[in-house]
matplotlib code that plots the C-alpha trace (Angstrom):
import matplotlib.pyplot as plt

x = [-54.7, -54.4, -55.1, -52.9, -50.1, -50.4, -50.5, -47.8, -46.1, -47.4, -45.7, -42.4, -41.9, -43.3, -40.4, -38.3, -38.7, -38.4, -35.5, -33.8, -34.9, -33.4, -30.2, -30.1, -29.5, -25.9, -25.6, -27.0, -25.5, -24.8, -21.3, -19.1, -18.3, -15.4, -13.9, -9.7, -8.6, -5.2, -2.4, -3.1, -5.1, -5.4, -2.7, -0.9, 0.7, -2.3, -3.1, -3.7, -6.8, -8.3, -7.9, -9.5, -12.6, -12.7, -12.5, -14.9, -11.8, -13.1, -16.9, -16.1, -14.0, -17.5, -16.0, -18.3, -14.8, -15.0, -11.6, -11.6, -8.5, -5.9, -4.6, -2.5, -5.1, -5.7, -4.3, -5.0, -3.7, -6.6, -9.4, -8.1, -8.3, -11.4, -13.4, -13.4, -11.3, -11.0, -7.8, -5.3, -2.0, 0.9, 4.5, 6.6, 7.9, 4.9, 3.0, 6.1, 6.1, 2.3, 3.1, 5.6, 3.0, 0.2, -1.7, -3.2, -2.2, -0.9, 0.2, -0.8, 0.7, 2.9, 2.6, 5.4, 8.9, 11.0, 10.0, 9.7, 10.7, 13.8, 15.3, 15.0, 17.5, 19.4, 21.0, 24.5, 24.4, 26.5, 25.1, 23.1, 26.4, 26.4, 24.1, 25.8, 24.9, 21.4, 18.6, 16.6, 12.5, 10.9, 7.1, 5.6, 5.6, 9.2, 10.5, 9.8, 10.5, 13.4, 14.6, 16.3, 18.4, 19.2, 20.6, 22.8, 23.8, 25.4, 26.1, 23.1, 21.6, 17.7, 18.7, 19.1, 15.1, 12.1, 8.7, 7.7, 3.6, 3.6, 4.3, 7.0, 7.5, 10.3, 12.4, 12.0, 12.7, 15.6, 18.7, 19.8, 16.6, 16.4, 13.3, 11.8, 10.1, 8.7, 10.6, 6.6, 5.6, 7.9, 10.6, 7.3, 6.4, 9.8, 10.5, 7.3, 9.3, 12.4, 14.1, 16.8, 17.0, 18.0, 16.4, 18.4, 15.8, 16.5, 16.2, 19.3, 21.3, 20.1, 16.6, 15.1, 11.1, 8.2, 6.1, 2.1, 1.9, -1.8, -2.3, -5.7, -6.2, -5.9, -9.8, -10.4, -8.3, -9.4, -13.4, -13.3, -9.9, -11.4, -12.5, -8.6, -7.9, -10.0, -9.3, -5.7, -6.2, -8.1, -5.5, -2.9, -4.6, -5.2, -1.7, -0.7, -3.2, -2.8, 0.9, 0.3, -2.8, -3.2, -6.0, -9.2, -7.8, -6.8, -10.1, -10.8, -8.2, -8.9, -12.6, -11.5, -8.8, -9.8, -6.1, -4.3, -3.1, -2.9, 1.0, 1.2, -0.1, 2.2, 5.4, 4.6, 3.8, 6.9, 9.1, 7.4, 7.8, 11.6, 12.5, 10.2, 8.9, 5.7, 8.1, 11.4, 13.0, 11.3, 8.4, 10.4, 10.8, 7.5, 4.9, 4.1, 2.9, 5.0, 6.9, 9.5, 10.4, 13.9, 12.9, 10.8, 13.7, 16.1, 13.6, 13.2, 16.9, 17.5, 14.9, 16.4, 20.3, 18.8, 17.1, 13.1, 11.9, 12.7, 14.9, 12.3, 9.1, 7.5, 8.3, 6.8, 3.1, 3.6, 3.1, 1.5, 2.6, -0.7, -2.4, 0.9, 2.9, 0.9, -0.5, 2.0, 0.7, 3.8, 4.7]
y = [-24.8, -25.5, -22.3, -20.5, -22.9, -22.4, -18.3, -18.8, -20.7, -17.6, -15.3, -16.6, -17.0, -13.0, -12.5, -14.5, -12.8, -9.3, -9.6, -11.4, -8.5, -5.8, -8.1, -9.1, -12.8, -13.7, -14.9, -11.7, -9.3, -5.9, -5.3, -2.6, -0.4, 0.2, 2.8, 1.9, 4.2, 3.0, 5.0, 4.1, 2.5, -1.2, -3.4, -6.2, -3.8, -3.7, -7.6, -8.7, -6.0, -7.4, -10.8, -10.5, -8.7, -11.2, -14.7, -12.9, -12.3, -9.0, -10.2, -13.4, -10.4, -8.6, -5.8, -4.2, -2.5, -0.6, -0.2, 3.1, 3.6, 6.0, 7.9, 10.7, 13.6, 11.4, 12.7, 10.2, 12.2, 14.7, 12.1, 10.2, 13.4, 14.8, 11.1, 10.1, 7.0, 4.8, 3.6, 4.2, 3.1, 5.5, 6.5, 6.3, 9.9, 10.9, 10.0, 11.3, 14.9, 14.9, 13.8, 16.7, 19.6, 18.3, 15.8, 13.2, 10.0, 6.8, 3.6, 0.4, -2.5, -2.7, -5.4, -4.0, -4.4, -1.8, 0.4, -0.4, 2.5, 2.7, 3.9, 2.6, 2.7, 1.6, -1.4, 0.3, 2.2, 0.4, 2.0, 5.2, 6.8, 7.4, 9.6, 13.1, 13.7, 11.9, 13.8, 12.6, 11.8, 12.5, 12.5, 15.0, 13.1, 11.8, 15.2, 15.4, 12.3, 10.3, 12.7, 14.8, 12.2, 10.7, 14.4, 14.8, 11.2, 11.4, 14.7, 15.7, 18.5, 20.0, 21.3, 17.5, 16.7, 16.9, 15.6, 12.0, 12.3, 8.3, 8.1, 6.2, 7.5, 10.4, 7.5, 5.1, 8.1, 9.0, 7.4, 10.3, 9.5, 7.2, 7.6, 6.6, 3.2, 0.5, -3.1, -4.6, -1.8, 0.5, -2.1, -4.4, -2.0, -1.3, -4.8, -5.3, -2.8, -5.2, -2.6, -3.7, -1.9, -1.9, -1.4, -0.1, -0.3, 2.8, 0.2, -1.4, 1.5, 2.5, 4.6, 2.9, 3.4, 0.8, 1.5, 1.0, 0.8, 0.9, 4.6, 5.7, 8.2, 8.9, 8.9, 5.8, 4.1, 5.9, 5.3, 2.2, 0.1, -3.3, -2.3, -1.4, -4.9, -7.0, -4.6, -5.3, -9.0, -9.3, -7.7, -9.4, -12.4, -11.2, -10.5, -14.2, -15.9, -13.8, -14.3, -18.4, -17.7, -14.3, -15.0, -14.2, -11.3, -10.4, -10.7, -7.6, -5.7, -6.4, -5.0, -2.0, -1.3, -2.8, -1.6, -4.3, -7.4, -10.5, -10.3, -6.9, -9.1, -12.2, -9.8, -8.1, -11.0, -12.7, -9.3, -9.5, -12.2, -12.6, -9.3, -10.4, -7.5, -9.2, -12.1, -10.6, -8.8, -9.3, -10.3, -14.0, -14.1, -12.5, -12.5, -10.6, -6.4, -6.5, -3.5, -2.4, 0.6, 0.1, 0.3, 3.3, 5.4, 4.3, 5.8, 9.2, 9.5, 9.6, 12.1, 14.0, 13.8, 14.4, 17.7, 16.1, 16.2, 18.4, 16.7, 17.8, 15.8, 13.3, 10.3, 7.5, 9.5, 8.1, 4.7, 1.7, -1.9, -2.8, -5.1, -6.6, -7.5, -10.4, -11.0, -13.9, -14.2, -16.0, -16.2]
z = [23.8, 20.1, 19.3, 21.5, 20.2, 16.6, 17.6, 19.6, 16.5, 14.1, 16.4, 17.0, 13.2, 12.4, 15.0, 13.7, 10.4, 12.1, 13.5, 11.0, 8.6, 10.9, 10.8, 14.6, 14.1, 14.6, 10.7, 9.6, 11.7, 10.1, 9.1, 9.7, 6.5, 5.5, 2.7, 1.9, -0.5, -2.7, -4.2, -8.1, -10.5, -9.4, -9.6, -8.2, -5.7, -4.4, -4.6, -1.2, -0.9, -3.8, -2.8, 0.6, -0.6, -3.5, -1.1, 2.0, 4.1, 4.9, 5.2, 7.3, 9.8, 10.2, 7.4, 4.4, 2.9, -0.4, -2.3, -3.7, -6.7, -6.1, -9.4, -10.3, -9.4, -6.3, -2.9, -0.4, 2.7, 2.1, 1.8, 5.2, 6.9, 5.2, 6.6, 3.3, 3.7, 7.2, 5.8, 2.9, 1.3, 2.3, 2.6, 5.6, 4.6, 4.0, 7.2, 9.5, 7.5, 8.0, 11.8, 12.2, 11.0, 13.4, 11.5, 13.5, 10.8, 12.5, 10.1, 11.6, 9.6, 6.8, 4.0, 1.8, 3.8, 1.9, -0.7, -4.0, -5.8, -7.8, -11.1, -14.8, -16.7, -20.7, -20.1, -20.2, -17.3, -14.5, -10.9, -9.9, -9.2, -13.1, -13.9, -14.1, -17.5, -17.7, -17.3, -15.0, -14.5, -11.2, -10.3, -7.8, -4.7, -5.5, -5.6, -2.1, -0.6, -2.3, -4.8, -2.3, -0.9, -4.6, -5.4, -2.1, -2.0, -5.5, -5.9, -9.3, -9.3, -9.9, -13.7, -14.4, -13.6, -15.5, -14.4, -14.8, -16.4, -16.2, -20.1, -20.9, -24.5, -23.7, -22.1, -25.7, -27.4, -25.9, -24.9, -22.2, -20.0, -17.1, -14.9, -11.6, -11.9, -9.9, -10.4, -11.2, -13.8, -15.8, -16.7, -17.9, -20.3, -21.8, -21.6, -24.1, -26.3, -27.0, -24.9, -22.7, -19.3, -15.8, -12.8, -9.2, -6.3, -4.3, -0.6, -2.0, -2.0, 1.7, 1.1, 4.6, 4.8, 4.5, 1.2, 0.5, 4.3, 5.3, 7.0, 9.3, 11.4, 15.3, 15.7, 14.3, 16.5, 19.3, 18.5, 16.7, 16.8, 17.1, 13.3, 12.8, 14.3, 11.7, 8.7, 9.3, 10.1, 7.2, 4.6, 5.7, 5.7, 1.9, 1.0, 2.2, -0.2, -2.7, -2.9, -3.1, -5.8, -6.8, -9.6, -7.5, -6.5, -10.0, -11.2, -9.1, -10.5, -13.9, -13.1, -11.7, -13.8, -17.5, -19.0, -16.6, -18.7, -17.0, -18.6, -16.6, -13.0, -14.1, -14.2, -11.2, -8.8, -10.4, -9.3, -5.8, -5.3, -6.4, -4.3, -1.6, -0.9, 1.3, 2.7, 3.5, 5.8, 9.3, 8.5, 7.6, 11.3, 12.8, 9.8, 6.9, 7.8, 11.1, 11.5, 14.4, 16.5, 15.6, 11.9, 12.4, 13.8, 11.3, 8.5, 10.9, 11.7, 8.0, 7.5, 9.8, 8.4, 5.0, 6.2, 5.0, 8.8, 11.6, 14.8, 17.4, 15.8, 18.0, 15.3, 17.3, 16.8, 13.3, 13.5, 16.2, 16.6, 18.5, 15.7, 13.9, 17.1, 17.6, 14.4, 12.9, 9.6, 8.3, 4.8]

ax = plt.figure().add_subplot(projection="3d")
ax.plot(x, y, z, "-o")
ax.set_aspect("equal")
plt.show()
């Protein structure tokens, strides 16, 4: 009988071992992996990310995620669709365009309620109504998505624009030059300059979509949404701590992205915060990343006044409510 006991002891423990190896025990269960690819080098735009893989957000949700940078060269659309992300960072415009040539992208939860972009200006320009004879500094994507509406709305014209290469040195150089900026970046830099500038967010002036909204694919949700559920859980719950204490998530950033200053994260939580871009908006009332039908039209109706999508596409493909309706992640 002692024998059998202390084999039986012997045993249990080798299976205990075994199984616990092959990460069957509920503390050691395998998680699911994860790839969310951003639209630029880390920053505090991307905050909330950081700051739920830095404090086990995504871990303690059963998620392995990898953060992959976006950049310049980077085109996020083609690694969703190529399975090279689960998830990425996108554009309203971008997602219904994709929508209306067949793509099969859905946006499930949208931290950022407005978009952020905007123009920088000299301090002695009064609105973006006055900028007939300024020339004019427009990136790829923005030449396809707000640019567009920027020249109808106020009557410029395509001579007036030159590219925007993400250097800021032909706008110091030259007084004639306004460019398009974020509120949390460009006006940091200039500002670091001793030059005095201005900044008109392009929301205010009636540009409707969401921005840096989180973007999968149809498949995903269709195969795996309780993974969709969590991963959006679990960055929202990101984006709340991060905007009470952004410095764990910071940390991240600065490792990915060695150029960012902590003066650079200090400016931009203090602009995100003042616009509140995470708090505002509806998600005061129904918790930050909600998103609405009504919103969702609005931002395809324009499209389709402004001639950037055609009437007939199927807008609501674009975009679920499923895993924010009942989030209420309040700020």
């Amino acid at each position: 009988m002692f024998e059998h006991d202390v084999l039986s002891r012997v045993w249990r423990r080798l299976l205990a071992a075994t199984v616990l190896a092959a990460g069957l025990l509920p503390g050691a269960m395998a998680q699911d992996k994860v790839t969310f690819a951003t639209t630029w080098f880390a920053q505090a735009e991307h905050g909330g990310y950081y700051q739920a893989l830095a404090e086990g957000i995504y871990k303690k949700h059963g998620l392995d995620v990898t953060i992959k940078m976006g950049g310049p060269q980077v085109n996020g659309m083609q690694l969703l669709l190529a399975g090279q992300s689960d998830f990425i960072i996108n554009y309203d415009f971008a997602v219904l365009q994709g929508v209306e040539k067949g793509f099969p992208l859905v946006t499930v939860a949208a931290p950022f309620q407005f978009d952020i972009q905007g123009i920088m200006t000299r301090d002695d320009v009064p609105n973006l109504g006055a900028l007939k004879d300024k020339t004019i500094l427009v990136a790829g994507t923005g030449t396809t998505y707000w640019w567009p509406w920027v020249k109808k709305k106020y009557g410029y014209t395509d001579a007036q624009m030159r590219p925007y290469t993400f250097n800021l040195q032909p706008f110091f150089a030259d007084p004639n030059i306004v460019q398009q900026a974020f509120p949390s970046s460009e006006p940091y830099q200039a500002d670091q300059r001793g030059l005095k500038t201005k900044f008109f967010l392009l929301s205010d002036e009636g540009y409707p979509p969401y921005t840096q909204a989180i973007t999968t694919t149809q498949k995903l949700l269709a195969e795996r949404p309780d993974v969709a559920a969590r991963f959006v859980r679990a960055s929202i719950e990101g984006w709340k701590i991060y905007m009470e204490n952004p410095a764990p998530g910071n940390a991240l950033i600065k490792k990915d992205n060695p150029n960012m200053t902590d003066g650079q994260l200090a400016f931009a939580m203090k602009r995100l915060k003042e616009l509140q871009v995470v708090s505002g908006g509806d998600a005061a009332t129904q918790g930050i990343g909600t998103m609405t039908d009504a919103r969702w039209k609005k931002t395809a109706d324009f499209m389709v006044e402004w001639g950037l999508l055609k009437p007939d596409t199927d807008w609501r493909k674009a975009y679920t409510l499923q895993f924010v309706k009942d989030l209420k992640v309040m700020p």
